[in-house]
Phi, psi and omega in degrees: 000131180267110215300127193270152177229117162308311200061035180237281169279326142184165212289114193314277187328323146313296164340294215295322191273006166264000204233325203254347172333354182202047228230165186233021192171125186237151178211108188249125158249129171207153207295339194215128195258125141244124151355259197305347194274358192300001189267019190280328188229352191301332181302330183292321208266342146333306173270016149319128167296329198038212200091305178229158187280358176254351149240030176236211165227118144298116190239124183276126141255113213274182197264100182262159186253148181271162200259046083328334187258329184312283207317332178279349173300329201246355172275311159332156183316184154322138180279103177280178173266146180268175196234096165271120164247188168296334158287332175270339167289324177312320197269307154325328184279304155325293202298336163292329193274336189264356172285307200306309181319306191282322155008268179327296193259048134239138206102187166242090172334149193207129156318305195312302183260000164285301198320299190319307183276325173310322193307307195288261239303289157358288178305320206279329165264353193266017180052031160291328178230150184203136222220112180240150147272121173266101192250016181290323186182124219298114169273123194234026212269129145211125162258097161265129138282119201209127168300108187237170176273002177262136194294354196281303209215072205291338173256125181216137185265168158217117173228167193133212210235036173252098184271173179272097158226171164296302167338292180276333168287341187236312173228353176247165191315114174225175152259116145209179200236155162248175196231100167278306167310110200323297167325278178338302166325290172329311202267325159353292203304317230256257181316323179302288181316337185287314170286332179311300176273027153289145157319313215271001188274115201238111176277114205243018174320303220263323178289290210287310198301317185278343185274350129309304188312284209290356177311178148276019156244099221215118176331297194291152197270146161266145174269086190005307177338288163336308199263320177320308205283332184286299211299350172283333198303294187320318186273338180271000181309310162318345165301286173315290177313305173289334130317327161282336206246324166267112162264157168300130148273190220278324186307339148318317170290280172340303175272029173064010161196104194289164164268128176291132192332317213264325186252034192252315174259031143252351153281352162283325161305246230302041151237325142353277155312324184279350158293293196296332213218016194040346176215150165222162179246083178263105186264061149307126189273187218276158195095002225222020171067043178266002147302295195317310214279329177298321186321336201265350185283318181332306218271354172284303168311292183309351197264304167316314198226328185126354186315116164271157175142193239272105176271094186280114160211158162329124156329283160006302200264001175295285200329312234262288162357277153322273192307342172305319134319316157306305196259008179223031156054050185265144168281096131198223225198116159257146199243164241195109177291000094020293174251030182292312180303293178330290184304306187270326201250039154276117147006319197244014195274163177300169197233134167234167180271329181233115172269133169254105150250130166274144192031061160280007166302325202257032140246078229237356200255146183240343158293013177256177190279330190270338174317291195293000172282300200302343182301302177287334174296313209282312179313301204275352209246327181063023175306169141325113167231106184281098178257139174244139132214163203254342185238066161351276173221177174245293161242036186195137188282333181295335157342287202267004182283337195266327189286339179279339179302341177285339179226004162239156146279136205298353195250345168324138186284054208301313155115056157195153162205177201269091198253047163256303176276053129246330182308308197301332189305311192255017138306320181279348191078034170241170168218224169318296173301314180302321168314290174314324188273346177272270196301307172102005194212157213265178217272334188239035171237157169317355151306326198263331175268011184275330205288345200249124193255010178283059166354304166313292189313308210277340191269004190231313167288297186325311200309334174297325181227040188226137135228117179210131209239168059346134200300300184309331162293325176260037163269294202291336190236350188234001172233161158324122191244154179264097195289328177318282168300355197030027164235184198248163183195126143246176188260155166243089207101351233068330192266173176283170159241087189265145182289123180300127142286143185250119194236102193279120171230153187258142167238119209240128158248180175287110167259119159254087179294336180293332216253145195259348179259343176318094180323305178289306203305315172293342173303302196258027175309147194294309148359315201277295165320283165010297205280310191305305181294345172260350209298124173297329199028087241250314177286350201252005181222007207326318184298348194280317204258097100273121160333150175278342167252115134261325164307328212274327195283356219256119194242159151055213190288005167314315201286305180312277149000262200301336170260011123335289176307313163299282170003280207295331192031234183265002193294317173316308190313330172244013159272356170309288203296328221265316197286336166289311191278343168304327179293340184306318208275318220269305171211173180245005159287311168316316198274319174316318155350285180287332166276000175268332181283328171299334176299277206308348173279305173316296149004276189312303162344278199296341176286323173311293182288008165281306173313317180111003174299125157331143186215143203288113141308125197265185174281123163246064148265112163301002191260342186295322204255354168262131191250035138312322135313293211231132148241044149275166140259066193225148205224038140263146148262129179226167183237131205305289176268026171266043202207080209280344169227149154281155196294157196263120154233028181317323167296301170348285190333295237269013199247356164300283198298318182187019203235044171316332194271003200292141193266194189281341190264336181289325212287324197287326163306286136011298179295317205292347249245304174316290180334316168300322177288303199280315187273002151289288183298302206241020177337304193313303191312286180260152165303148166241139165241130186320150173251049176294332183267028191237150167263189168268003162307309209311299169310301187311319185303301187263350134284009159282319205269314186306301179277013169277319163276351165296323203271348129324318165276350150272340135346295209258318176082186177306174174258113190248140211270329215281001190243021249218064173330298206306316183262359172268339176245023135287301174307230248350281192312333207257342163228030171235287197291318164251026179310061165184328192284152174285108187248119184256121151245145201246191187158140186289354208220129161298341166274325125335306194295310174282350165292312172275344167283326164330328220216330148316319205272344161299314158319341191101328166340095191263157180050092197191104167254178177223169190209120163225206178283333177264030167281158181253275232222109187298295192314325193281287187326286185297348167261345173275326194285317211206066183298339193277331200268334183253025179068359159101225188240158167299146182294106164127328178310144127236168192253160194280151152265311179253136185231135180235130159245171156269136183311332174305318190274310176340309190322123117106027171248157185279159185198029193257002164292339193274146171242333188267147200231103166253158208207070179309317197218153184249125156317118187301314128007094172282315172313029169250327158332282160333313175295307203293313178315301207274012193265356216209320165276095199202174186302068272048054208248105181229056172246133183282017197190119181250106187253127209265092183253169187201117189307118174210144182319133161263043189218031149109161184269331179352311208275330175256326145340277203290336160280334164325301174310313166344284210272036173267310189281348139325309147311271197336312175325294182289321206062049180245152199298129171285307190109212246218338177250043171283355190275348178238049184236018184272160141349308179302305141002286205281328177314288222290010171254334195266340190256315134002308184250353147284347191073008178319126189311166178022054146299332201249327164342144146342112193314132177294321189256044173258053174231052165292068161295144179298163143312298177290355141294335160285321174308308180311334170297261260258359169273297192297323206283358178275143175314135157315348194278312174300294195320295179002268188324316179297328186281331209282000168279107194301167174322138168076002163324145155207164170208164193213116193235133169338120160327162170284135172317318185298341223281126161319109185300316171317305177242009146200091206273154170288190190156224209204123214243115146241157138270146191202166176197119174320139151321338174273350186103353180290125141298149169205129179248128147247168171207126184242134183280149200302318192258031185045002167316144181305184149202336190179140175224037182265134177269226283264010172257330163296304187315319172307312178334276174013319208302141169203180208235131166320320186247030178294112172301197173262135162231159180315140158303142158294176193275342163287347183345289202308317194324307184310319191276337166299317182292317171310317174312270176342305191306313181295333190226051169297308172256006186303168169230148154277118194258037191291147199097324192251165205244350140131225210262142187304354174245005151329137184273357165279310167267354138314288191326297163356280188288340167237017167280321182296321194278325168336275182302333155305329168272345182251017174252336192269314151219097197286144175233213195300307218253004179302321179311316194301296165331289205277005147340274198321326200263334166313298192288332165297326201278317123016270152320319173293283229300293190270350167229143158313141167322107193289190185287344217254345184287299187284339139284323163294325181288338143332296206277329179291324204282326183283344183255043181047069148265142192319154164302303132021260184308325170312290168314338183251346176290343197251324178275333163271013176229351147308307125013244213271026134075347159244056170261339182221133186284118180255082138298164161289108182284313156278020170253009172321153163161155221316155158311100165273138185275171185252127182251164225235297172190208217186118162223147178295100201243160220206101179310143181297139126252140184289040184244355190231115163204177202189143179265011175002255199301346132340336223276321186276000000 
């Protein structure tokens, strides 16, 4: 009787190792080889003599079909016999080869299964095993057989439904019998030769054998390099995808100005993107051509779809504009961020396809009124939106979170999250759900990453939509070196472009603290500061003085004004206080200005509320009082050209000059005098609120601060210009060491720029403009200033020598005929320094050295240290709002005012810790800069590869433990970098701090893997797909494009239910079974793009609907699971590295690389 094996009562692999253990010849036919499962039997085929095929084991493998494809074989005509010809055995053969092949390059490694395929590989070559595909007809036959030397039962069979799996030999149910009986045996044997010995059985021993070797469980060490360089491949696909898919037009070329390598692919990333994702961010810093390269994208879209369009910038910057448009013939429209409310939040406004904002850090507030015009334009119009800024963000990440909020949603799902701020969330002992259930959103939407004060996160967000390059990064991967000259140069035209050095040099006035006529020394009396630190500043906290019913009393726009006002709380009061001491440091004309105007403001206040008068409220926008933003002294908001004058304080200006003694009763006379002028004249201009809603501290508040800066001014007397150290060793620089050179001088204040232009001109100083925020045409000025760089001068121009600007004013104009930099006043803000250099250092800059002067006390900066600090721990103190420099008040701030007054080389470079490069611009770098020969090598490395190279001996064991690097990537295309410590603990799942990890030298050797390698990379697996969720059912985020369609296939069917006509039965079939269909499955990618791109170019509903039924039709409109066997994505991991604590037999120049 033949005995059955089940894998319940027992097991077939028992059977095979009692019968075949000693067997001289083995022979398996089976519908399916799993791999990993073969260690099942490798000790029996060990004891094979091999060599030959009648002392080894022959293993058959038939060609299997999956039973979706049977069923459809067996649903089909009559079955004929097929005809393998040579092309179809060619193919058939592959296909064998690529089952083995997807084996390999799937799963999680394991020690268990390296062994295992190294073994088979082994074997395989030692002629121990010998391996045909039987390709004749699909065979689904399993058979074992094994020859044995016993006279009884010299042959014993196993037959039945146990393919060589772990599975099927062991554990899951199955049936078969053995075949004992001599005869029976024979004719197995018998069959097994026939097939064996078809033409058609094909040997692949010598195949299988290499497609180990070369596998990751492959014997020989990868050259760390090698795996770094795949994972670079991977991350830059996009990059790369955007270089295929986009070209320059031809019209860059036509008008003599083609785009430099660096700025060819980052207008191909970001038109990309702006495909793939609807918005992009190009944040280049400055100099770096991101007028040109948005021009070229406008002109890619127009050319690709018909696209038009919408230019949003700084009033300053339409002219530059406009002609850019004009000359590279684009259909659109530049708007003056100014008139964005007017223009954009009518209903009827034009609809354009591609939004351009310039500098769009300065919409950085989503509570203004022009955020929420461009927010609802962008809703309702769905354009393309390209933001250029050069300062991404400044001190708060919701920065950059408000600018992307114009073209994503905030609950849209990114298939990334912030997973430095979930580590600390399950440090608290929460986890996802409790995020959703707090928040209301998903884990992988802007929101969730608005929740992360984490760098890493927001720099893992950024990689979808920032492209940003640096000067020193493109010094370093796109240009050129001269060894002759020792500088990098790229070409321009065919000629070089060499990047200039920048040589910080000091310009030292006098403080005589000793001499009692010394201007500045009575400016910075302790007595003076003093006065500045105690200052209530009562208009600038307005909300402190409110009656306690002020709500209940508040009728109409009252109620608005006061919840202003609560809003702005005390926050306004230290960009106040700071802005007295910026003015101390910047001129001292300037700052009595300003303290005369504080009078006179104060003034005004209190007269209303002595009379009982409505009383004018200034903007409680902080951005008017910062002066990164603004360099006026102005507390209205208007916009620069709805503005034909600033309101007349002509007494103030003139009281700067000589009128220090005027007493509180000329100031108070003077304020009725204003008050009438603003409610006459200027009503419009400001809120007024009763002065009912006040208490009378308010009134005490503001003639205590009036009469505290009276008393500064008396202190200090008039400003004599002609006593004016500071400006007397500018004339110097300006008509002795550079009387011939062209010099841009900057100042943070608009009142300094008019000081100075005044009072040079008094000097004798010729071709000498100003530039602030009240210039009408900026664009003009910088064309006079710098003609070679602008298309020349205009019929009637002339050109500048001196040009003095504000930093506000700088933004996005060429300036590069000029080489010299004066710095009148230093910005706390050092990046600004920086900035103001690089206003000059730009693509066609051709003096080999940009020399960068700067004021500074000659008895040393301490002294401006120390004032700074004061008023930090002052601020702190108050708990008033800093602004935009709190990050530059530090030790650091200060080495760099210390290294300013030493001249110290590359003080004015690029910020070292400015290299938030996009991601896929570093991959790409770190792709191209490789050989062909190493890319070669690098694609051609299969899945689950690893390699393992030392740490550097400097790395910080604390942030960087050995341990273990995986890479993996979703079916959907979503990246995941984890890195796990040598004991599988997390360290970091942020891709751009791993990469960096990453980092390695072409020639970093290799070392054995630890014994733990696999586990560890198993465990990274775990980490990646710990949470995922499945979202099936739902249709995302309201700007998704599964749920447009949705909604407006649905608004369809509504309408043809609402008048249904002849063929409406059929249609809402139709429209069912699609919506149906949105409804439980995603979209595939290639599907959400083309429908994206039709909707946008306004196709019918009609045509919508058949577009959607023909690509349902042809199985690719929705990724279509079995909803019940749904469950999460498993990523595929790509490959692995080893980081190995430093020894001294081991050192490696790694992490440097990038």
């Amino acid at each position: 009787m033949p005995q059955i094996y089940d894998n319940i009562h027992l097991h077939l692999i028992d059977g095979l190792r009692q019968f075949a253990g000693a067997a001289q010849s083995c022979a398996f036919c089976v519908g399916y080889l799993n791999l990993r499962g073969w260690d099942q039997l490798a000790d029996l085929v060990d004891t094979l003599p091999g060599g030959t095929e009648d002392a080894a084991c022959r293993l058959l493998v038939g060609m299997h079909r999956p039973p979706e494809e049977e069923m459809k074989a067996l649903a089909g005509l009559k079955r004929s016999d097929v005809i393998v010809d040579g092309p179809t055995l060619a193919q058939l053969k592959r296909r064998m080869t690529e089952s083995f092949k997807q084996q390999l390059e799937f799963g999680v490694p394991s020690d268990q299964a390296e062994r295992t395929l190294r073994r088979l590989a082994e074997q395989l070559r030692a002629r121990k095993v010998f391996l045909k595909a039987f390709l004749r007809y699909p065979l689904h036959a399993k058979l074992y057989l094994a020859r044995r030397s016993d006279p009884v039962t010299p042959l014993i069979g196993f037959v039945g439904s146990s393919n060589l799996t772990l599975a099927g030999l062991s554990h899951q149910g199955e049936l078969n019998v053995d075949v004992v009986e001599q005869d029976a045996a024979r004719k197995l044997q018998a069959w097994f030769d026939d097939r064996w010995r078809d033409e058609l059985a094909v040997d692949l021993s010598d195949t299988l054998a290499e497609l180990i070797e070369t596998s990751w469980a492959r014997a020989d060490l990868v050259r760390p390099y090698l795996v770094y360089l795949k994972i670079a491949y991977h991350l830059s696909e996009e990059a790369r995808q955007g270089e295929r898919e986009f070209r320059l037009p031809r019209i860059f070329s036509e008008k003599g100005t083609p785009l430099l390598d660096f700025q060819e692919r980052a207008v191909s990333l970001a038109a990309h993107y702006l495909y793939r994702r609807g918005g992009v961010l190009l944040g280049d810093v400055v100099g770096l051509g991101k007028t040109l390269m948005a021009t070229a994208i406008a002109r890619i879209f127009q050319e690709d779809d018909q696209s038009n369009t919408l230019v949003v910038c700084p009033p300053k910057l339409a002219p530059m504009w406009e002609q850019y448009l004009q000359t590279y013939e684009i259909n659109g429209r530049v708007l003056s961020l100014g008139k964005v409310i007017e223009t954009l939040g009518r209903d009827d406004a034009p609809r354009y396809r591609l939004l351009v904002i310039d500098e769009s850090h300065n919409l950085r507030n989503r509570e203004s009124k022009r955020y929420r015009a461009l927010s609802d334009y962008i809703e309702r119009n769905e354009p393309r939106v390209l933001l250029l800024t050069a300062t991404p963000y400044n001190k708060h990440f919701s920065d950059l979170g408000n600018q992307l909020r114009l073209f994503l949603d905030e609950n849209q799902d990114l298939h990334v999250r912030p997973e430095r701020f979930f580590q600390a969330w399950a440090k608290l002992g929460k986890n996802e759900m409790d995020f959703v259930a707090q928040f209301q959103t998903s884990p992988r939407s802007l929101r969730a990453f608005e929740q992360s004060t984490f760098p890493e996160d927001w720099r893992d967000l950024m990689r979808l939509f920032l492209v940003r390059r640096t000067r020193q990064f493109i010094i370093r991967h796109y240009a050129q070196f001269d060894e002759q000259k020792q500088r990098y140069y790229v070409l321009l035209g065919g000629k070089p472009a060499y990047f200039p050095t920048r040589v910080p040099k000091r310009l030292a006035f006098t403080i005589a603290e000793d001499d009692p006529t010394d201007q500045y020394a009575r400016l910075l009396r302790e007595d003076v500061v003093q006065v500045i630190e105690s200052l209530a500043l009562p208009r600038y906290g307005m909300a402190q003085y409110l009656v306690a019913d002020a709500d209940r009393r508040a009728k109409g726009d009252e109620k608005r004004i006061l919840d202003n006002l609560n809003r702005a709380g005390r926050r306004l009061i230290g960009f106040c206080r700071t802005n007295l001491f910026k003015r101390l440091e910047s001129s001292g004309s300037s700052f009595l200005l300003s303290v005369h105007r504080h009078i006179l403001r104060n003034l005004v206040a209190l007269h209303a509320l002595e009379k009982g008068l409505p009383v004018p409220i200034g903007t409680q926008d902080a951005a008017l009082l910062d002066t990164a933003v603004s360099d006026a002294d102005e507390e209205f908001a208007v916009a620069e050209e709805d503005v034909a004058a600033p309101l007349d304080e002509s007494a103030a200006e003139s009281a700067a000059a000589g009128a220090a003694q005027d007493s509180l009763a000329a100031f108070k006379a003077r304020a009725a005098a204003v008050y009438e002028t603003y409610a006459q004249q200027f009503h419009d201009r400001f809120d007024w609120l009763a002065a009912k809603f006040f208490r009378p501290e308010l009134r005490q508040a503001l003639e205590a601060d009036a009469t505290a800066l009276l008393g500064i001014l008396a202190r200090i007397g008039a400003w004599d210009p002609k006593r004016d150290t500071k400006l007397e060793e500018l004339t110097k620089l300006l008509t002795t060491q550079h009387a011939r050179d062209k010099v841009l001088i900057f100042t943070q204040f608009a009142d300094t720029a008019q000081y100075l232009q005044r009072e040079l001109s008094r000097r004798g100083v010729r071709d000498l403009e100003v530039v602030t925020n009240q210039t009408g045409d900026p664009v003009a000025l910088a064309r006079r200033f710098s003609p070679n760089s602008n298309g020349g001068l205009r019929t009637g121009e002339q050109e500048l020598r001196i040009l003095i600007a504000t930093d506000v004013l700088a933004e996005g104009q060429n300036l590069q005929d000029a080489h010299i930099i004066v710095n009148y006043d230093l910005p706390w803000a050092i990046i600004r320094l920086i900035q103001r250099a690089g206003r000059v250092d730009r693509i066609g800059q051709q003096h080999d050295t940009i020399l960068v002067y700067s004021f500074l006390p000659a008895d040393g900066v301490e002294r401006i240290i120390r004032l700074r600090q004061r008023l930090f721990r002052r601020l702190q103190q108050n708990q008033e709002v800093i602004g935009t420099d709190e990050t530059f008040f530090g030790e650091e701030a200060a080495g760099k005012l210390r290294d300013l007054y030493t001249e110290k080389a590359g003080t004015l470079d690029d910020d070292p810790s400015d290299e938030d490069i996009d991601m896929a611009s570093l991959a790409l770098q770190v792709w191209k800069s490789a050989s062909a020969a190493d890319q070669k090598e690098a694609v051609a490395l299969p899945p689950i590869v690893s390699a393992t190279r030392a740490l550097p001996e400097t790395a910080d064991p604390a942030q960087h433990p050995p341990g273990v690097i995986t890479y993996l990537r979703y079916p959907d295309g979503t990246d995941a970098l984890v890195r796990v410590d040598e004991r599988g603990a997390l360290v970091s799942q942020s891709i751009s701090a791993i990469f960096g990890a990453a980092a390695c030298a072409p020639d970093e050797p290799p070392l054995e893997r630890a014994e733990n390698h696999h586990a560890l990379v198993a465990r990274c697996a775990e980490l990646a797909t710990e949470e995922q969720t499945v979202l099936g059912g739902q249709l995302g985020s309201l700007r998704s494009v599964r749920r447009k369609l949705y909604e407006r296939l649905k608004r369809y069917r509504e309408q043809l239910q609402a008048k249904p006509t002849l063929f409406a039965p059929e249609t809402l079939e139709q429209l069912n079974s699609v919506l149906d269909l949105l409804w439980k499955f995603p979209l595939r990618r290639a599907a959400q793009d083309a429908i994206s791109r039709q909707m946008r170019l306004g196709i019918t509903d009609e045509a919508l609907l058949e577009l959607v039924l023909r690509r349902a039709a042809d199985e690719n409109l929705c990724e279509v699971t079995a909803e019940e066997t749904q469950a999460p994505a498993e990523p595929r991991i790509i490959c692995s590295m080893g980081l190995a604590a430093a020894s001294p037999m081991a050192t490696t120049t790694g992490d440097d690389m990038q």
